[in-house]
Structures are given as structure tokens and as C-alpha cells.
Biopython code that builds the backbone (N, CA, C, O; Angstrom):
import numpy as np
from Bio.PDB.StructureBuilder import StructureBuilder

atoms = [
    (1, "UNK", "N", (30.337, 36.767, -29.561)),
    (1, "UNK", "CA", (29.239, 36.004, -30.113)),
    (1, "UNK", "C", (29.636, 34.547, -30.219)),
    (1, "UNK", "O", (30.653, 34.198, -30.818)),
    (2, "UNK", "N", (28.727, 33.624, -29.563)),
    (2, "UNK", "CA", (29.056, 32.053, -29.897)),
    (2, "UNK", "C", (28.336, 31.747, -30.862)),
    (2, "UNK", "O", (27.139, 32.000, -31.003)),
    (3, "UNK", "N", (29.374, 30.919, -31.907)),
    (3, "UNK", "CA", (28.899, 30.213, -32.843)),
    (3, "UNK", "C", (28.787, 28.461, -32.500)),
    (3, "UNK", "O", (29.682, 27.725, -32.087)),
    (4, "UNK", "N", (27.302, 28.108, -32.847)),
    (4, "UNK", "CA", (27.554, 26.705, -33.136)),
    (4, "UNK", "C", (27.278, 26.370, -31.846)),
    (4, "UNK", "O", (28.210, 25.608, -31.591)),
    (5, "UNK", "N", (26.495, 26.453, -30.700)),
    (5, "UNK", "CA", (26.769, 26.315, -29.378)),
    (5, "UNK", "C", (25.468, 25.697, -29.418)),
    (5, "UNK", "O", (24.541, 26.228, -30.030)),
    (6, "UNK", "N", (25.312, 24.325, -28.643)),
    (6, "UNK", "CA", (24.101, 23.414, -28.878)),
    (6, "UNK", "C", (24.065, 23.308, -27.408)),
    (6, "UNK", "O", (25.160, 23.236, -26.852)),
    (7, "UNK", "N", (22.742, 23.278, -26.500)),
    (7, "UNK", "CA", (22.329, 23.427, -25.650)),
    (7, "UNK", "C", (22.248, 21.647, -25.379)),
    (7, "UNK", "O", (21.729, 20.968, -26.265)),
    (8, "UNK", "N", (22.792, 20.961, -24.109)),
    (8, "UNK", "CA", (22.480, 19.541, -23.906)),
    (8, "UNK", "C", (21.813, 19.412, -22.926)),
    (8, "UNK", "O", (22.581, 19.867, -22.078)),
    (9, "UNK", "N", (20.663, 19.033, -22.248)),
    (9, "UNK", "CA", (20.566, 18.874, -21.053)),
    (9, "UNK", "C", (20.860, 18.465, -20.141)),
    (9, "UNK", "O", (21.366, 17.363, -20.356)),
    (10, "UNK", "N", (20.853, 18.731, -19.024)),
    (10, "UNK", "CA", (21.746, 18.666, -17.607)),
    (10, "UNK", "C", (21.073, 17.840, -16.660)),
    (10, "UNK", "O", (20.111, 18.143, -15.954)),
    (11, "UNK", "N", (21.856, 16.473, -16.747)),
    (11, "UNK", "CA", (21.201, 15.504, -15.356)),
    (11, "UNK", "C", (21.655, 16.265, -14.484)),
    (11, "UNK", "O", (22.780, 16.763, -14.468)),
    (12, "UNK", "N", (20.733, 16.409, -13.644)),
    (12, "UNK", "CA", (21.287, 16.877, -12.180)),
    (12, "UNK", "C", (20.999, 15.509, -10.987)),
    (12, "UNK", "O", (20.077, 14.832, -10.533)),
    (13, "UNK", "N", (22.061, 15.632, -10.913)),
    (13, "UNK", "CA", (22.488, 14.089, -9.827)),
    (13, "UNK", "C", (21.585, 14.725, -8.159)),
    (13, "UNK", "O", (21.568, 15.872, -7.714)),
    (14, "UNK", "N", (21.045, 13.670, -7.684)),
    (14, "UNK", "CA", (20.326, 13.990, -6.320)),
    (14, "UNK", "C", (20.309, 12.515, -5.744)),
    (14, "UNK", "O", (20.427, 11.436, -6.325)),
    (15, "UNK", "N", (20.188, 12.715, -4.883)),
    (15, "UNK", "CA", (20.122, 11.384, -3.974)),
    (15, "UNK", "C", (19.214, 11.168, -3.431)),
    (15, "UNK", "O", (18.743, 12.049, -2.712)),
    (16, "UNK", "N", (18.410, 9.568, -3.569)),
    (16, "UNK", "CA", (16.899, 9.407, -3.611)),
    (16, "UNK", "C", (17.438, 8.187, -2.231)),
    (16, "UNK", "O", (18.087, 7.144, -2.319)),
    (17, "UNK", "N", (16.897, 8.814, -1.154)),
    (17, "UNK", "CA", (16.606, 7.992, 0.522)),
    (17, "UNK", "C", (15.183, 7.376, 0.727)),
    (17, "UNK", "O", (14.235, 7.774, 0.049)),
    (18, "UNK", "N", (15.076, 6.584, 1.494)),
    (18, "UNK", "CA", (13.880, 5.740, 1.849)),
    (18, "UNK", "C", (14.256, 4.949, 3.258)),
    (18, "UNK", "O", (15.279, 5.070, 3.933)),
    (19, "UNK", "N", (13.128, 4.118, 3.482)),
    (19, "UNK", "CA", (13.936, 2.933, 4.231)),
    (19, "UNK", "C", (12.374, 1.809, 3.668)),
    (19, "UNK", "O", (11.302, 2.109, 3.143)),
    (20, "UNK", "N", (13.136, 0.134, 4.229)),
    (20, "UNK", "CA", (12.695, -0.680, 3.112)),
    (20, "UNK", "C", (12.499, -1.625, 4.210)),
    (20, "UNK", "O", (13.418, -2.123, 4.859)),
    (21, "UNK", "N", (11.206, -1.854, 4.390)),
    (21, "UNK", "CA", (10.395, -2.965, 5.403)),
    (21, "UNK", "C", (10.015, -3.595, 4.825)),
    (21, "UNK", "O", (10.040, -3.238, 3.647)),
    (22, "UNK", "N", (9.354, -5.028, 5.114)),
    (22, "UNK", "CA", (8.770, -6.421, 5.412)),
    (22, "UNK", "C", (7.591, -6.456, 6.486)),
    (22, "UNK", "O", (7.892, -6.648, 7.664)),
    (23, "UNK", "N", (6.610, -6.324, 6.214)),
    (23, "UNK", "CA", (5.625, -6.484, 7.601)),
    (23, "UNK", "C", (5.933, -5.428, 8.463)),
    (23, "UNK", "O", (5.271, -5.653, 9.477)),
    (24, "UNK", "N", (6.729, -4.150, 8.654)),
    (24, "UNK", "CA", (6.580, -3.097, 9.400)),
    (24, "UNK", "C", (8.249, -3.111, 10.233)),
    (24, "UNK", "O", (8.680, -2.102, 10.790)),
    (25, "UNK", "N", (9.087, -4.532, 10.174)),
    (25, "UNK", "CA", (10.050, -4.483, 10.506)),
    (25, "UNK", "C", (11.359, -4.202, 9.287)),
    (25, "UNK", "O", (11.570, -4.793, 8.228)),
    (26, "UNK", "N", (12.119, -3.022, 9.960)),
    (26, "UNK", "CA", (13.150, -2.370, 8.766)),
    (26, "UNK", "C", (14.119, -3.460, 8.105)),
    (26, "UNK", "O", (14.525, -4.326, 8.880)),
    (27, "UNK", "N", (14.358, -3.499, 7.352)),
    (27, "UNK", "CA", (15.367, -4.838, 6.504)),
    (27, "UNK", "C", (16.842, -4.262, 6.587)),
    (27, "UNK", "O", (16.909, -3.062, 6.321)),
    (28, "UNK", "N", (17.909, -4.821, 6.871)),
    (28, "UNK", "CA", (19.248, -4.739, 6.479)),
    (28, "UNK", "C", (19.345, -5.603, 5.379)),
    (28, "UNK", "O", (18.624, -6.585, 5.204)),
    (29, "UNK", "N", (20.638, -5.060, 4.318)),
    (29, "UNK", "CA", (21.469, -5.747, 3.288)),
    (29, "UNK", "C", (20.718, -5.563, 2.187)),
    (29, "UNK", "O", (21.038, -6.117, 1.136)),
    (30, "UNK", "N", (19.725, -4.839, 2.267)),
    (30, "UNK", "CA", (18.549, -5.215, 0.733)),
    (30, "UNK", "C", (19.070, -4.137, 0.181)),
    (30, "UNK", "O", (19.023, -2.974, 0.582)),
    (31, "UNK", "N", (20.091, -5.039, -1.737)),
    (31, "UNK", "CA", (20.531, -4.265, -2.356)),
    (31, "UNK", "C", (19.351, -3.457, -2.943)),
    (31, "UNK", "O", (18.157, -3.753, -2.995)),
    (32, "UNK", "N", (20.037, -2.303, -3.390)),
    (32, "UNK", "CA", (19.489, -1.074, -4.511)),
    (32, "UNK", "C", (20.315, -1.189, -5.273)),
    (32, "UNK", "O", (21.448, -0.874, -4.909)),
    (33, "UNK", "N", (20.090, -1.733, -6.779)),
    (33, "UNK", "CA", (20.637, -1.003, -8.340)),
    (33, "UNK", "C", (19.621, -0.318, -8.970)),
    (33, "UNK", "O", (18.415, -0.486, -9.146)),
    (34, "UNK", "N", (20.456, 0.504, -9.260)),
    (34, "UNK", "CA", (20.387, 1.326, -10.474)),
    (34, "UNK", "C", (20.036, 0.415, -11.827)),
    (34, "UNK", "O", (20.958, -0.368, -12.054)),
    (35, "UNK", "N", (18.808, 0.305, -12.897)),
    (35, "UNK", "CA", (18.845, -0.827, -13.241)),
    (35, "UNK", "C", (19.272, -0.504, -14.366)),
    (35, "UNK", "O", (18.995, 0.664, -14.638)),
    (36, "UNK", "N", (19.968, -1.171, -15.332)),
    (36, "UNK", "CA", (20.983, -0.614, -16.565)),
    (36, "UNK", "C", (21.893, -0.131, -16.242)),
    (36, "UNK", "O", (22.384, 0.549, -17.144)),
    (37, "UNK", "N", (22.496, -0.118, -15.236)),
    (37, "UNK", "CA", (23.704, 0.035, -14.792)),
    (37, "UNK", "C", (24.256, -1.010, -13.600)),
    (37, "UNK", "O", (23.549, -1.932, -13.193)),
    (38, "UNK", "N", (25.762, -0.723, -13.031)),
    (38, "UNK", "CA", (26.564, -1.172, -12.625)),
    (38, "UNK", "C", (26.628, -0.589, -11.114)),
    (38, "UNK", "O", (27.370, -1.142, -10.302)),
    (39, "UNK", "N", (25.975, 0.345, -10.804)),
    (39, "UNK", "CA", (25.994, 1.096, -9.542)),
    (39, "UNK", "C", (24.277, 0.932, -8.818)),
    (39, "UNK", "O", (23.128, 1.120, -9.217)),
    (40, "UNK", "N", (25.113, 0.361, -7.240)),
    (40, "UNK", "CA", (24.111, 0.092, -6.369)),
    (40, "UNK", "C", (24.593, -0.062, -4.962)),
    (40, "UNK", "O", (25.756, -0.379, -4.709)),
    (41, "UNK", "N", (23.456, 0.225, -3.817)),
    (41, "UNK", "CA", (23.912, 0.787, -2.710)),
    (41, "UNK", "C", (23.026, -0.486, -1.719)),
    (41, "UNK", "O", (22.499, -1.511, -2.149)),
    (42, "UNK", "N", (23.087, -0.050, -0.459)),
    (42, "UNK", "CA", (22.406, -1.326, 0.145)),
    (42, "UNK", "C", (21.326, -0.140, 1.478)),
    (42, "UNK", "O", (21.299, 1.081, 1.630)),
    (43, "UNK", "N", (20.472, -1.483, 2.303)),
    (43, "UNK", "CA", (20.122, -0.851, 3.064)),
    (43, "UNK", "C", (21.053, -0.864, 4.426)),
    (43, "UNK", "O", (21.860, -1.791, 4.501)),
    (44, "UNK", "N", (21.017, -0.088, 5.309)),
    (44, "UNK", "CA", (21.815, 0.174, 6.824)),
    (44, "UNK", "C", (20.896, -0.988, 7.877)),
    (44, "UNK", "O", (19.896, -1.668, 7.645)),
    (45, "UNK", "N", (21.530, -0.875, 8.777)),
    (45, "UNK", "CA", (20.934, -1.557, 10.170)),
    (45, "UNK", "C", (19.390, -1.299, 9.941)),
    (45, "UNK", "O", (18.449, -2.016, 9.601)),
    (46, "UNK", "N", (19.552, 0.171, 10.309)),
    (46, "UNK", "CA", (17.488, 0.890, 10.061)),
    (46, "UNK", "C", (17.059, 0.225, 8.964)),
    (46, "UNK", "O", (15.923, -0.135, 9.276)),
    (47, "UNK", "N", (17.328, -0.229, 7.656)),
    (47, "UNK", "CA", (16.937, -0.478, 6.545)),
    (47, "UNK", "C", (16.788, 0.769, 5.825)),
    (47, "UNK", "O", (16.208, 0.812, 4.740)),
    (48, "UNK", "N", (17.313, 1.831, 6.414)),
    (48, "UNK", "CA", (17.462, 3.362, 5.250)),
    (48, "UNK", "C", (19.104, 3.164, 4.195)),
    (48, "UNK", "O", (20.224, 2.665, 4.315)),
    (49, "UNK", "N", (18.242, 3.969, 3.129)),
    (49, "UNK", "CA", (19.199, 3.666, 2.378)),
    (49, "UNK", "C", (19.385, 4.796, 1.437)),
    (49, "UNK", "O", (18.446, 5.553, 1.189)),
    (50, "UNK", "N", (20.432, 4.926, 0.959)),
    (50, "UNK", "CA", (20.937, 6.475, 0.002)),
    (50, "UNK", "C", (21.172, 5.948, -1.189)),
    (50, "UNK", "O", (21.633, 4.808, -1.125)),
    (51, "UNK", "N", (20.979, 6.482, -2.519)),
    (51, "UNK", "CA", (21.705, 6.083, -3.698)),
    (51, "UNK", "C", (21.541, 7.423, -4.613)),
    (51, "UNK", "O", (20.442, 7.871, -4.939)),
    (52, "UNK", "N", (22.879, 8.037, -5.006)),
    (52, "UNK", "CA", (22.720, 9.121, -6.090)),
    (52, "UNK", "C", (22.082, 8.340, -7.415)),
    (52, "UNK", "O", (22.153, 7.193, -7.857)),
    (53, "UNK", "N", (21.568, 9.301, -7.724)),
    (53, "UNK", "CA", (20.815, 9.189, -9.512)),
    (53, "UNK", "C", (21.084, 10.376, -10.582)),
    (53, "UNK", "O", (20.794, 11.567, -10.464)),
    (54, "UNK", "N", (21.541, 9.903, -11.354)),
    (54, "UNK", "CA", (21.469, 11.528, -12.805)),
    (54, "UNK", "C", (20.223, 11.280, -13.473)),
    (54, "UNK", "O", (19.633, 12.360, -13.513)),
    (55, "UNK", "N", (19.572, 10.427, -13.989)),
    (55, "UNK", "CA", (18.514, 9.959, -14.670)),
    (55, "UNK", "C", (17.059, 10.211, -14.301)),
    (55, "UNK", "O", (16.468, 9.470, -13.516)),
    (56, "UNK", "N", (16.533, 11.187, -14.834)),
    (56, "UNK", "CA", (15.796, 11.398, -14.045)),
    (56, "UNK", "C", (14.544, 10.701, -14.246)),
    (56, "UNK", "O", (13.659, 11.363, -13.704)),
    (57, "UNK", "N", (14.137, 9.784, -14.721)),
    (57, "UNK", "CA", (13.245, 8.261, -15.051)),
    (57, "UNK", "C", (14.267, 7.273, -14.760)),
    (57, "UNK", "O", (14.667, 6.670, -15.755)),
    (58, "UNK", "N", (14.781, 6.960, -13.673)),
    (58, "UNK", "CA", (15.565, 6.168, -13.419)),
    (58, "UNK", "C", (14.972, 4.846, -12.420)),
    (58, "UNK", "O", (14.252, 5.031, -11.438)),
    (59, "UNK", "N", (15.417, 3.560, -12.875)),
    (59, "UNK", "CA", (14.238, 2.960, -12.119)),
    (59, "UNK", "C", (15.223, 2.026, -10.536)),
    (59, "UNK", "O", (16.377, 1.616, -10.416)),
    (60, "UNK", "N", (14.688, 2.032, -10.123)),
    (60, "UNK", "CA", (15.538, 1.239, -8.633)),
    (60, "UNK", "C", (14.719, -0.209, -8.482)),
    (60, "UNK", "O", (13.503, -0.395, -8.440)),
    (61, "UNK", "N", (16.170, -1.478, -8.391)),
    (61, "UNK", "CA", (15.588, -2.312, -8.287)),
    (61, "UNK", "C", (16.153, -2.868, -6.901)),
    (61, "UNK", "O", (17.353, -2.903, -6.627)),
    (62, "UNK", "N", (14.660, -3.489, -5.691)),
    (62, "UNK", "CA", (15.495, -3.505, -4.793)),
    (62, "UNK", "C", (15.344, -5.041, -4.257)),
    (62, "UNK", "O", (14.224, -5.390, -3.881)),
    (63, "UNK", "N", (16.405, -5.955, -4.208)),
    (63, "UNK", "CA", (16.264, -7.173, -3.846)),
    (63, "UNK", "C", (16.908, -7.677, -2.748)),
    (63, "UNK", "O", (17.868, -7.027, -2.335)),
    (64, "UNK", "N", (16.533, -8.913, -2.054)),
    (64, "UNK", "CA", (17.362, -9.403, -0.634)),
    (64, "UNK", "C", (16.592, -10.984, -0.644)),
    (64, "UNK", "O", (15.381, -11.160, -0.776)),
    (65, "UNK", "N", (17.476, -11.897, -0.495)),
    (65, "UNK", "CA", (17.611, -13.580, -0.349)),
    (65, "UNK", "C", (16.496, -13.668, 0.368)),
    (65, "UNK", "O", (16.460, -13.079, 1.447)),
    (66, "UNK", "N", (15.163, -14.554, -0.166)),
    (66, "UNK", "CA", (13.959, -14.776, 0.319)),
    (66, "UNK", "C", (13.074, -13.682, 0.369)),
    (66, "UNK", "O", (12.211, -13.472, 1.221)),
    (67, "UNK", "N", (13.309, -13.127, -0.437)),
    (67, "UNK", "CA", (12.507, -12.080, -0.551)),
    (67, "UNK", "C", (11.928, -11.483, -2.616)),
    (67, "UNK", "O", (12.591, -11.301, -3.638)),
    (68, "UNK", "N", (10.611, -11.398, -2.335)),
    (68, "UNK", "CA", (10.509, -10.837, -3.977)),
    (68, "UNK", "C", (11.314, -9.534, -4.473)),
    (68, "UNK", "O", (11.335, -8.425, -3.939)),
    (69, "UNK", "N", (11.846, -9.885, -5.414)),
    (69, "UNK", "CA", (12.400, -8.232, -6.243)),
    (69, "UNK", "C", (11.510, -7.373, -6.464)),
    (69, "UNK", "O", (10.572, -7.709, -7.187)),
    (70, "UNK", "N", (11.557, -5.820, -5.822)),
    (70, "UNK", "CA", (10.800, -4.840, -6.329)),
    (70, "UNK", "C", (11.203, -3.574, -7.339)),
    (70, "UNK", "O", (11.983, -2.659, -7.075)),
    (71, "UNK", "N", (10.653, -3.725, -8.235)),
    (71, "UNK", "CA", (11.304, -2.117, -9.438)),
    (71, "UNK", "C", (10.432, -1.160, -8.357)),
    (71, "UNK", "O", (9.743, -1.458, -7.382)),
    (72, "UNK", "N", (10.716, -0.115, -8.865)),
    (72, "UNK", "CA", (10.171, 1.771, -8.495)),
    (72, "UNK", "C", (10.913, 2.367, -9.655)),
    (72, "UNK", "O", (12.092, 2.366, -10.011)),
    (73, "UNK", "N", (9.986, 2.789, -10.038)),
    (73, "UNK", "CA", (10.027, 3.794, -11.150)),
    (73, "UNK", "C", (10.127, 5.087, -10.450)),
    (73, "UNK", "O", (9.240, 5.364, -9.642)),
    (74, "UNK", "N", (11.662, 6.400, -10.777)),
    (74, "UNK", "CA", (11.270, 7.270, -10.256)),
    (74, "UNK", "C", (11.098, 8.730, -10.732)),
    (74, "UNK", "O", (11.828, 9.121, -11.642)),
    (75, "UNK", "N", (10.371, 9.396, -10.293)),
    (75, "UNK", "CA", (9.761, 10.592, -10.353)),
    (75, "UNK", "C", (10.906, 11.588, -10.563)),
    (75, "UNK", "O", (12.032, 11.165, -10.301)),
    (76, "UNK", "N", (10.783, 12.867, -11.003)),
    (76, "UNK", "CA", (11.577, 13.877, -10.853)),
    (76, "UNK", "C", (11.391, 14.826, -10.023)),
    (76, "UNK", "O", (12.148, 15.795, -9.964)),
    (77, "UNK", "N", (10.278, 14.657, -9.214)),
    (77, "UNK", "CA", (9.750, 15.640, -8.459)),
    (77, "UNK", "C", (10.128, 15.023, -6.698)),
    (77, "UNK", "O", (10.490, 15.672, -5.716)),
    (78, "UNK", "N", (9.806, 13.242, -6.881)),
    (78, "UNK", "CA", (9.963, 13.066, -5.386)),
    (78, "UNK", "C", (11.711, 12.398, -5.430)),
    (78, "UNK", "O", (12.397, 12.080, -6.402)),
    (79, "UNK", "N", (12.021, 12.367, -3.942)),
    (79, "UNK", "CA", (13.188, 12.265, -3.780)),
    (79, "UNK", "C", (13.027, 11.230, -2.704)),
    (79, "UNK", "O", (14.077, 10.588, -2.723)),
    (80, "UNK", "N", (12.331, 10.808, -1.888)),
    (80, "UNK", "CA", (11.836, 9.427, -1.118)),
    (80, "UNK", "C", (11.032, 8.873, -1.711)),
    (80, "UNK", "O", (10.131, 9.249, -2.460)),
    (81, "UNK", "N", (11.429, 7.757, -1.301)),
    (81, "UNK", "CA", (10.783, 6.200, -1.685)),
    (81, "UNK", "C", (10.919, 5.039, -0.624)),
    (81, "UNK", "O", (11.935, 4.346, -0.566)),
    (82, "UNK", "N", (9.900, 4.880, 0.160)),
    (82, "UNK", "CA", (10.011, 3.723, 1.182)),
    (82, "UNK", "C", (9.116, 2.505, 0.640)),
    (82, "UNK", "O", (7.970, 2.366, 0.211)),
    (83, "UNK", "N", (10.109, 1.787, 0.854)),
    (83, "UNK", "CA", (9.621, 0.122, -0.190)),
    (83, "UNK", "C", (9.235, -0.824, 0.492)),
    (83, "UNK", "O", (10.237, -1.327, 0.999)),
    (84, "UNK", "N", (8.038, -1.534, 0.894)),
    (84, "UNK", "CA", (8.096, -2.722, 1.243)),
    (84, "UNK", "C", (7.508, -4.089, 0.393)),
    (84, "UNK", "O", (6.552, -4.469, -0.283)),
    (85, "UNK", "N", (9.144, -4.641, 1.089)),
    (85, "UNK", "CA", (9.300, -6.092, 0.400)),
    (85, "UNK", "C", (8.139, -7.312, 0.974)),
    (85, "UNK", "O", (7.649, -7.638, 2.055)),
    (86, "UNK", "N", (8.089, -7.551, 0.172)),
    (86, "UNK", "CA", (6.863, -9.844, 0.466)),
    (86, "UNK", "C", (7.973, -10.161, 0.380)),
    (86, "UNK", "O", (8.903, -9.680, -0.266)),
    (87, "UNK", "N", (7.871, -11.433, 1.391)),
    (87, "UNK", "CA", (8.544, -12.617, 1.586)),
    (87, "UNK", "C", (8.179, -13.154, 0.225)),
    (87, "UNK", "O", (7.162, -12.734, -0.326)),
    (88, "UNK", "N", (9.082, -14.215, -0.450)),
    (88, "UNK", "CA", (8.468, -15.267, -1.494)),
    (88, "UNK", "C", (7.995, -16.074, -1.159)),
    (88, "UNK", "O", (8.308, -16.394, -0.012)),
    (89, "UNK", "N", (6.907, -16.989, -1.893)),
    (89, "UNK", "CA", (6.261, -17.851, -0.786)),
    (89, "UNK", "C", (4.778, -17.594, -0.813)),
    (89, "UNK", "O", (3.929, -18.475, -0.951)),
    (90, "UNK", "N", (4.457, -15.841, -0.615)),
    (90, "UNK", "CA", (3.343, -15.618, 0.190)),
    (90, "UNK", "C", (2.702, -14.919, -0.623)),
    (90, "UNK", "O", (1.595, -14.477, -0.317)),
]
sb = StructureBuilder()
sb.init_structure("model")
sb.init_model(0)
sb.init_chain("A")
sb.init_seg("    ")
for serial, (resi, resn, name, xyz) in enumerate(atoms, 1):
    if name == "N":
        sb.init_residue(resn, " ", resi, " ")
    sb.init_atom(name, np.array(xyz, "f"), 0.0, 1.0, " ", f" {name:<3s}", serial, name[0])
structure = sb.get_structure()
């Protein structure tokens, strides 16, 4: 018999992919953080990009030089997110 045994809930870590255009052409270098934290990933050549999450309201902020910053708020249910960035400016 356990005594005293308190139930915590369990982030379960998953990794949320996308890829992250401008006008229909894929972006390289456009960071992803994790926002309240210290951990963040970038986009590839394609502009696809991977980043694990435990949080499951965890929000992604994704920015790149001449370009507006975008938040995404994310879901627990979806696991893609394809982002497109505005130029600043426009």
C-alpha cells in the first residue's frame, strides 16, 4: 500500500515541425524560441524547422532581420505549424 503518493502531471515532450515562408518563398535562419525560456531552434535551407516542447500552451516566437516577429500559441492537439512572416515595412 502507498502512502502519501501525490499524482503530478506529466509534460510529455513532442516536437512541433512546420516550415516558415514570406510571400510563398521558404526562409532560412528564422529563429524559433521557446518564449520564457532559453531554448530555440532555427529554420533549415527548406525553411522547415523542429523544436521539442514539454508545455503544452507553449508559445513559439519566430523572428529573422527585416522581418516582423511572429508569436503562435500552441495547441495540444496539433503538432504543425507553418508560419508566414511580413517583411517590415509593409
Amino acid at each position: 500500500m502507498l502512502a502519501n503518493t501525490q499524482i503530478h502531471p506529466q509534460h510529455t515532450r513532442r516536437t512541433i515541425t512546420g516550415v516558415v515562408t514570406c510571400e510563398g518563398v521558404r526562409l532560412e535562419g528564422v529563429q524559433i524560441l521557446i518564449k520564457g525560456s532559453d531554448y530555440y531552434s532555427g529554420t533549415q535551407q527548406d525553411g522547415v524547422y523542429y523544436i521539442p516542447v514539454t508545455a503544452p500552451d507553449a508559445v513559439l516566437v519566430f523572428s529573422l532581420d527585416g522581418y516582423q516577429q511572429q508569436e503562435v500559441s500552441l495547441s495540444e492537439n496539433e503538432n504543425e505549424y507553418n508560419v508566414a512572416l511580413k517583411k517590415k515595412g509593409l
